[in-house]
C-alpha positions as CSV (number, residue, x, y, z in Angstrom):
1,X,-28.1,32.6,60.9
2,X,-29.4,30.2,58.6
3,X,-29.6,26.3,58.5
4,X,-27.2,24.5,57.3
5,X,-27.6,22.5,53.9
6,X,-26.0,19.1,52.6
7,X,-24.0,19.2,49.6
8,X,-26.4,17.4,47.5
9,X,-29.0,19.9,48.2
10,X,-26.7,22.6,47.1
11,X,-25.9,20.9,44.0
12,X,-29.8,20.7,43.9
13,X,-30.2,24.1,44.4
14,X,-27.7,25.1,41.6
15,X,-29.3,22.6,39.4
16,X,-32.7,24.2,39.4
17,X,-30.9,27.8,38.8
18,X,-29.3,26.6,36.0
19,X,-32.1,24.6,34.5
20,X,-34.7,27.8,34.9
21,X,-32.2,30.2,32.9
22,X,-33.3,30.6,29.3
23,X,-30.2,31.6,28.1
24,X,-28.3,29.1,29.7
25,X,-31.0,26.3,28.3
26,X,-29.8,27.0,24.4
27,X,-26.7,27.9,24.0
28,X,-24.0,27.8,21.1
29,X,-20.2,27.2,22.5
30,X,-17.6,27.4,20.1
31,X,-14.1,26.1,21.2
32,X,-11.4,23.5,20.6
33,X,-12.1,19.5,21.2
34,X,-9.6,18.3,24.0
35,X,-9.5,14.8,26.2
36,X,-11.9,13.3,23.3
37,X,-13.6,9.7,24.7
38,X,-16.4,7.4,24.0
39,X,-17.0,5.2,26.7
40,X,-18.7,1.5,25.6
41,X,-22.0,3.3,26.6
42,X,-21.8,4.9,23.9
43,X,-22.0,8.4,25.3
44,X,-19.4,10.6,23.9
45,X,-17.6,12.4,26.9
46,X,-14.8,16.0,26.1
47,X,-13.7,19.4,27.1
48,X,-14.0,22.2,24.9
49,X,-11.1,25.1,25.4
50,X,-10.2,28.3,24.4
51,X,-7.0,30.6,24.6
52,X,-8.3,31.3,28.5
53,X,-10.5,28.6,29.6
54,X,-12.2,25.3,29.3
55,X,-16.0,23.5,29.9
56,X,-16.6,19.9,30.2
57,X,-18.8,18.9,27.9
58,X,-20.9,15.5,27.4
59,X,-22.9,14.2,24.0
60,X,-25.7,11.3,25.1
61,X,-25.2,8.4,22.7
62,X,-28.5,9.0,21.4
63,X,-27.2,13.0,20.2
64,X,-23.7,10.8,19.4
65,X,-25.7,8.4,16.8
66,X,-26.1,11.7,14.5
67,X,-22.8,12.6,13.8
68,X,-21.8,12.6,10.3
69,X,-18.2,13.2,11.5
70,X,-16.3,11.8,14.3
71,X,-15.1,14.3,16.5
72,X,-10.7,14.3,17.0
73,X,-8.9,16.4,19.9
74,X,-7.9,19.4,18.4
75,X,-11.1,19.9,15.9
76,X,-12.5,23.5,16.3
77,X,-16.1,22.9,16.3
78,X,-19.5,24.6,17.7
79,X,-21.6,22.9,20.4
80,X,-25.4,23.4,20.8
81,X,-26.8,22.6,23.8
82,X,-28.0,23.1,27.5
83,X,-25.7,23.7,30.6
84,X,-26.2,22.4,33.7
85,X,-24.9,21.0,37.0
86,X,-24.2,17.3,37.9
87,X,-25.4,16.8,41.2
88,X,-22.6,13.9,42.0
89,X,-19.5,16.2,41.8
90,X,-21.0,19.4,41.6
91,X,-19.4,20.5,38.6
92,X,-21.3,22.2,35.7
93,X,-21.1,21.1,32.0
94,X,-22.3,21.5,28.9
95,X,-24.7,19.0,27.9
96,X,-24.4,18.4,23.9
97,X,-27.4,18.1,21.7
98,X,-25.7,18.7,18.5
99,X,-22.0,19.5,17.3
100,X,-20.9,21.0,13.9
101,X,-16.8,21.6,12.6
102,X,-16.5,25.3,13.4
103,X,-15.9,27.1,9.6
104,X,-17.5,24.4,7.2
105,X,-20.4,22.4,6.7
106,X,-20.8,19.5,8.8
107,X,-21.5,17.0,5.5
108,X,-18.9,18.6,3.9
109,X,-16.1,18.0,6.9
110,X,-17.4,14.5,6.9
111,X,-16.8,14.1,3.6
112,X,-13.1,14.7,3.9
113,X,-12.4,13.3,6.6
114,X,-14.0,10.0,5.5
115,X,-12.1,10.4,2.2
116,X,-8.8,11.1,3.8
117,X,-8.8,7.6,6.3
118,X,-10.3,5.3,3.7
119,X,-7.5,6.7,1.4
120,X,-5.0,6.1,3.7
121,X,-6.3,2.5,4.7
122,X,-5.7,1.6,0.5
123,X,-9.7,1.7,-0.3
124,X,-8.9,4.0,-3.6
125,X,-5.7,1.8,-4.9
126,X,-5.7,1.7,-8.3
127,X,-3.8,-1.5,-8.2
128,X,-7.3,-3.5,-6.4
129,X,-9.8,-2.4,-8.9
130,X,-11.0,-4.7,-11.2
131,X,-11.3,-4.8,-15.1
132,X,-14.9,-3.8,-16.7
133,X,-16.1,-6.8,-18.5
134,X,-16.2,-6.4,-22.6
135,X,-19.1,-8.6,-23.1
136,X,-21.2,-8.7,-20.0
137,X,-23.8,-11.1,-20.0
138,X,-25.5,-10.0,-16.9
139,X,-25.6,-6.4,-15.5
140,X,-27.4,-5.7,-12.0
141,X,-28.7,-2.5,-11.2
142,X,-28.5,-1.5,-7.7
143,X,-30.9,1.1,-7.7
144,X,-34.4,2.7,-6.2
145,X,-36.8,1.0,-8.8
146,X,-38.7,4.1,-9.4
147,X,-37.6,6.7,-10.6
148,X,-35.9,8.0,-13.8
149,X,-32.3,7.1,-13.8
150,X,-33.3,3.0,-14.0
151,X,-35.5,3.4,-16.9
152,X,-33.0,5.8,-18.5
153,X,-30.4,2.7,-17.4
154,X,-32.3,-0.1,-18.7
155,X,-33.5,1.6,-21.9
156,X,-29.6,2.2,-22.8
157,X,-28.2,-1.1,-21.9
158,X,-31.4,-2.0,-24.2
159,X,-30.3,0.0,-27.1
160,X,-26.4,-0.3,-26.9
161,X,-26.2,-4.1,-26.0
162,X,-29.9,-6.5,-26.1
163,X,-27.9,-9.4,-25.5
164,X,-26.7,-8.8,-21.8
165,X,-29.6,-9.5,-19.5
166,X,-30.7,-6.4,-16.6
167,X,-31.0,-7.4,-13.3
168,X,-32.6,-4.8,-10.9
169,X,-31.9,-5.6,-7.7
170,X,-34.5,-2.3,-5.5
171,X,-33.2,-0.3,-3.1
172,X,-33.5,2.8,-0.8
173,X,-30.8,5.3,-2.2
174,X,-31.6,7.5,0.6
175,X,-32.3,7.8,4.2
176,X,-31.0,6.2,7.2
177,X,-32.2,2.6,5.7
178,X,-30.0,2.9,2.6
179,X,-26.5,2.3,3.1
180,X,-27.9,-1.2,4.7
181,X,-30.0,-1.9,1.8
182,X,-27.5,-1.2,-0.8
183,X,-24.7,-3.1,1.4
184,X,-26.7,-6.0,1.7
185,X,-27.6,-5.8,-2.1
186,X,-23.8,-5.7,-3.3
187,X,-23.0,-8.6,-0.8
188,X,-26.3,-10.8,-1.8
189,X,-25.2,-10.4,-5.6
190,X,-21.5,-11.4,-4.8
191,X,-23.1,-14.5,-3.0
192,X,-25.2,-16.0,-5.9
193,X,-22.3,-14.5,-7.9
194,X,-24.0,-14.6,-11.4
195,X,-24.1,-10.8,-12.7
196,X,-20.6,-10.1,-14.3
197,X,-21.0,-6.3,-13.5
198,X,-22.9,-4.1,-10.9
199,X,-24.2,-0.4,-11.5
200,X,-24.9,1.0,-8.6
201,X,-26.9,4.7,-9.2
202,X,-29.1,7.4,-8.4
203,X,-30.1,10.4,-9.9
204,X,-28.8,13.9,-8.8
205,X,-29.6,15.5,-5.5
206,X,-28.2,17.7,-2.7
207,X,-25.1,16.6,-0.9
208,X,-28.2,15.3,1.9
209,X,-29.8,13.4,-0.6
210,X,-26.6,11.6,-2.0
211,X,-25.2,11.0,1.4
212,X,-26.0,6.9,1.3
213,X,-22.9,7.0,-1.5
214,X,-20.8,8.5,1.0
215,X,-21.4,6.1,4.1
216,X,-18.5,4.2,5.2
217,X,-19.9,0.8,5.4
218,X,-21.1,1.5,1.8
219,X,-17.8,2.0,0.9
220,X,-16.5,-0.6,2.3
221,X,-18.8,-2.9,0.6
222,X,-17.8,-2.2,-2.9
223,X,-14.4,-2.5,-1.9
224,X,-14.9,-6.2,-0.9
225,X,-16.9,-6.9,-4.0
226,X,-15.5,-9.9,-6.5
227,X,-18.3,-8.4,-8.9
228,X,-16.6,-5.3,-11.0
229,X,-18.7,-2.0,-9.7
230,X,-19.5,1.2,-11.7
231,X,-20.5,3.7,-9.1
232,X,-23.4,6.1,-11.7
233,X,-24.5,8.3,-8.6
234,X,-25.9,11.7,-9.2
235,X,-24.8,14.4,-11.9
236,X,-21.4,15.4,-13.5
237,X,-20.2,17.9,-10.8
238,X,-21.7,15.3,-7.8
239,X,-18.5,12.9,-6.2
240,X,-19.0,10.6,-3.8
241,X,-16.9,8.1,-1.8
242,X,-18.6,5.2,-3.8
243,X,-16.8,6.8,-6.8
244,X,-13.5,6.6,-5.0
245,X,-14.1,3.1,-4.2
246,X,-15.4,1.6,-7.6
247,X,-13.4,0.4,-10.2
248,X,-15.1,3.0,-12.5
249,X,-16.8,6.4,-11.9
250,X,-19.4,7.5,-14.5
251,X,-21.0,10.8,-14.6
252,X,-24.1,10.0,-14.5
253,X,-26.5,6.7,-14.1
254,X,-27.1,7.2,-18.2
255,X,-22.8,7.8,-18.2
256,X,-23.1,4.0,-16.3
257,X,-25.3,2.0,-18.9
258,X,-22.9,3.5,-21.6
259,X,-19.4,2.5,-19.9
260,X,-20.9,-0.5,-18.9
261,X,-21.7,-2.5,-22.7
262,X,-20.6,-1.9,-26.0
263,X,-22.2,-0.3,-28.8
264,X,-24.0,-2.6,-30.8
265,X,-23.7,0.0,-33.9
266,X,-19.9,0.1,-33.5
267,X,-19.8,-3.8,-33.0
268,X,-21.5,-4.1,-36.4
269,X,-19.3,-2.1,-37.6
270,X,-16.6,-3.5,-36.6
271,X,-17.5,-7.2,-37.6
272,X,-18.2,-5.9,-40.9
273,X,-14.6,-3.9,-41.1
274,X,-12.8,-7.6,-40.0
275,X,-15.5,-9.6,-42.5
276,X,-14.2,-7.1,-45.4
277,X,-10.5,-8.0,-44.5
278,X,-11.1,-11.6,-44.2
279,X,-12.8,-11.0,-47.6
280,X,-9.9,-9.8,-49.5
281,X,-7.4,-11.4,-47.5
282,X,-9.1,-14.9,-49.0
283,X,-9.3,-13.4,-52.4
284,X,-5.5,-13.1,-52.6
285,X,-4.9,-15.6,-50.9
286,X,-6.5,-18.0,-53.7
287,X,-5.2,-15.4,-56.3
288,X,-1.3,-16.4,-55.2
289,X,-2.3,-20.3,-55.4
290,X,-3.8,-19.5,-58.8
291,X,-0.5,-18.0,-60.0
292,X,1.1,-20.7,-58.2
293,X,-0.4,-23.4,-60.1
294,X,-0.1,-21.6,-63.2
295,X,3.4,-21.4,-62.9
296,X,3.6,-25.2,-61.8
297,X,1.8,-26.1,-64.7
298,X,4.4,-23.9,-67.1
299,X,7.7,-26.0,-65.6
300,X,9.3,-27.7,-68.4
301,X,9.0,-30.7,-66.2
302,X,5.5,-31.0,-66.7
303,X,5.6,-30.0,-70.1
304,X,7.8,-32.6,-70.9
305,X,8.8,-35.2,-68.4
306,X,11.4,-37.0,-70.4
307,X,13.2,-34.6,-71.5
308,X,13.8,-33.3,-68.0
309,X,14.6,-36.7,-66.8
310,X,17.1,-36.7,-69.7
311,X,18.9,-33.3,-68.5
312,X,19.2,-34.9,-65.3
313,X,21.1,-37.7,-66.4
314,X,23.8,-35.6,-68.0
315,X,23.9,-34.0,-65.1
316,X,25.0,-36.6,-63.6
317,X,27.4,-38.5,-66.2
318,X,29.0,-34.9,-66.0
319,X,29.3,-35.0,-62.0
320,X,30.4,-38.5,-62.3
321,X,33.4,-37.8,-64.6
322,X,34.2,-34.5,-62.1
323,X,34.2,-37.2,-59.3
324,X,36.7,-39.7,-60.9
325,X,38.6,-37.1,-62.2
326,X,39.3,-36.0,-58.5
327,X,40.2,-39.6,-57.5
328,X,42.8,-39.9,-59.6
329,X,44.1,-36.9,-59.1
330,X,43.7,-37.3,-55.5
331,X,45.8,-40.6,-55.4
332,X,48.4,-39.6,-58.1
333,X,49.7,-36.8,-55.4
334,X,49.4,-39.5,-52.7
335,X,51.4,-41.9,-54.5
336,X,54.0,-38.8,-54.9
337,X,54.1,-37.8,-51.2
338,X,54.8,-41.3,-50.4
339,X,57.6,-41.7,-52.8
340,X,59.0,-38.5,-51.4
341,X,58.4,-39.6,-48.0
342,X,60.0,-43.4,-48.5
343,X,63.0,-41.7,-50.0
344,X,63.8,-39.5,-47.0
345,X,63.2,-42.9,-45.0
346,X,66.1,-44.5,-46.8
347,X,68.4,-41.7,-47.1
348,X,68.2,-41.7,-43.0
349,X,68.2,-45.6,-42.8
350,X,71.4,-46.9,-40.7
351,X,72.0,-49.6,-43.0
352,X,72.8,-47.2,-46.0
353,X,76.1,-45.9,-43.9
354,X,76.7,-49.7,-43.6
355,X,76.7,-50.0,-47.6
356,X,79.4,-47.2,-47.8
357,X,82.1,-49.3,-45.7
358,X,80.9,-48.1,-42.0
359,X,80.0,-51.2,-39.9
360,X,78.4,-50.7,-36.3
361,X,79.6,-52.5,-33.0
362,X,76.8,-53.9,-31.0
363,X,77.1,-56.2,-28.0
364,X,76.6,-59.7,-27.6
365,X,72.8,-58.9,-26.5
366,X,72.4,-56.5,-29.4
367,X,73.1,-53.2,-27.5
368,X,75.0,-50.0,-30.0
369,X,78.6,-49.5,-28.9
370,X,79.3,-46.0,-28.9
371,X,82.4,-45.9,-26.5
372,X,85.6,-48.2,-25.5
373,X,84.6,-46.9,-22.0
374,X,81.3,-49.7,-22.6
375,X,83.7,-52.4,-23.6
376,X,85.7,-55.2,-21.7
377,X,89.2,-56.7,-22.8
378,X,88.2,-60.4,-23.7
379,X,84.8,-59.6,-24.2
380,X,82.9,-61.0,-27.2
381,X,81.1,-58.6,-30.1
382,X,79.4,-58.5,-32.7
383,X,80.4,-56.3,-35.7
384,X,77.4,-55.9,-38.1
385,X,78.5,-55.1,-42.0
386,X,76.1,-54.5,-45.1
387,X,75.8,-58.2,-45.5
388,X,76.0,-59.8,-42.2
389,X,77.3,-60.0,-38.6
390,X,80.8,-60.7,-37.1
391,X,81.5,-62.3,-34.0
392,X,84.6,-61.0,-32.4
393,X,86.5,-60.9,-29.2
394,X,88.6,-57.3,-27.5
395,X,92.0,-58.3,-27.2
396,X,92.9,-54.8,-25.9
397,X,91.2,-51.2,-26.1
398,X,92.8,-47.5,-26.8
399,X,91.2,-43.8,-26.6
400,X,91.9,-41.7,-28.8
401,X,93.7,-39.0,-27.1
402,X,92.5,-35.9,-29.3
403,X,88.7,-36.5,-28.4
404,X,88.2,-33.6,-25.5
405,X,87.2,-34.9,-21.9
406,X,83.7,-34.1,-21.0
């Protein structure tokens, strides 16, 4: 019977199995991410699962620090690496060195997936991008100072436009030192704040060589940038996320110089258009005074002052008769309504009934009698005639009896 052995020298044991298998020292897993975490370590710590079974799996933070993706629970992906036993719990894992998305390219998944959250996070609203300057006086060149695409750049912006000034600001366009050079470039030009447009360029290269443009602190540095940006990376069919992100995509660093001044030819041009028109439109415009002055100059008035002045006053003798004419006129019918109205007066006056023989009965304080009923037997009256008054007193009073009752 053999000895007996601790538990930690069986994990040993296993260990050292494990460790001496060639096969088991390289291998390729492929499986489904599950229970995804990344401790503050920075180690990156998950399972990786199949229809039948599962294998836990940890990714060293230095391994981590070369993902160009970031790994999500459900992401089918292939894991390279060693398997081996962790002498603690005694459980065996698989200990990652590198890990691709199962099916595509792993710069092509990061791609998307990059372009997919900043998307969703607003970074490619049209509504934030910024106008291009018409005019600008400075342009800065973000770019690798050797090379092609800034002298094809600077000998454009030359051509089309000598009066904006080129600023090349250097920087690594590839490499892990890029994306902070060109971040720190965009936010050193926003600081001083003098260029009124950025190009920010490379020439063409493999989806490795362009990767910088695609880096998501890159990205976000364009989108926080007050300066206008024209992202000029690589060739026609090359996008990057720095395309997404600037207010205007070119095709090419040459494609950049041209969107970013005018055309000094077609500025020439068009001054000379706008000087023609300015040209003509003066010429008739001194034409019409011409024939204006002519035309003042032909008036009779000017030809002959007195005899206008002469018109004039006939003019007005003849307006002056129209007006008394009316006055008269106007006051013979208002002399007429008022005869017509002062006869219709006098036809309703009281006192004309008085001149045909009626008389009216009034009391001593003035007041119309118009029934017995309002006179007293022995009270005094006054009759008034045509001609005067007559003070009376009732000795008696009778109603007629044919007048109906009310």
């Amino acid at each position: 019977m053999t000895e007996p052995i601790s538990v930690t020298a069986l994990n040993q044991y296993i260990k050292q199995l494990l460790d001496r298998d060639r096969l088991l020292g390289q291998v390729l897993v492929r499986g489904e991410i599950s229970n995804y975490k990344v401790y503050p370590s920075g180690h990156h710590y998950f399972s990786l699962k199949d229809a039948e079974g599962s294998v836990r799996c940890v990714m060293f933070r230095r391994e981590a620090m070369s993902l160009r993706f970031r790994p999500e629970n459900g992401m089918k992906v292939i894991a390279a690496g060693r398997v081996s036993v962790f002498p603690r719990d005694g459980a065996y894992q698989l200990y990652c060195s590198k890990l691709v998305p199962d099916g595509v390219g792993e710069l092509a998944f990061a791609f998307e997936q990059l372009k997919n959250r900043l998307y969703r996070e607003g970074l490619f609203d049209p509504a934030h991008k910024k106008p291009i300057p018409a005019f600008p006086r400075t342009v800065a060149l973000v770019t690798s100072p050797a090379g092609a695409a800034v002298r094809d750049m600077i000998r454009i912006l030359g051509a089309r436009y000598p009066l904006a000034q080129v600023l090349v600001v250097p920087v690594r366009v590839q490499g892990e030192e890029a994306p902070g050079e060109i971040c720190q470039a965009l936010d050193l030009l926003n600081a001083w704040g003098n260029p009124d447009l950025i190009i920010l360029g490379r020439g063409g290269g493999s989806m490795e060589d362009l990767w910088a443009f695609n880096d998501e602190e890159v990205a976000r540095a364009i989108y926080r940038s007050s300066i206008p940006i024209i992202s000029a990376v690589g060739h026609e069919p090359d996008v990057t996320i720095a395309d997404f992100v600037a207010d205007l995509r070119a095709s090419t660093p040459s494609n950049g110089a041209e969107l970013a001044v005018p055309n000094q030819e077609d500025l020439r041009d068009t001054l000379a258009h706008w000087a023609s028109r300015m040209d003509r439109g003066i010429e008739r415009e001194i034409q019409r005074r011409r024939d204006r002055l002519a035309r003042l100059g032909s008036s009779p008035f000017l030809q002959s002052p007195l005899r206008t002045i002469q018109e004039k006053r006939l003019l007005l003798d003849y307006y002056a008769q129209r007006l008394d004419g009316g006055i008269k006129r106007t006051m013979e019918t208002s002399r007429h309504r008022v005869g017509q109205v002062a006869a219709s007066l006098d036809a309703l006056s009281p006192f004309k009934v008085l001149g045909r023989g009626y008389a009216i009965a009034q009391t001593q304080e003035g007041g119309v009698l118009s029934s017995v009923g309002q006179v007293e037997v022995g009270e005094d009256l006054q009759v008034r005639l045509s001609d005067g008054i007559i003070t009376c007193t009732a000795t008696g009073k009778e109603k007629n009896q044919w007048r109906k009752k009310s």
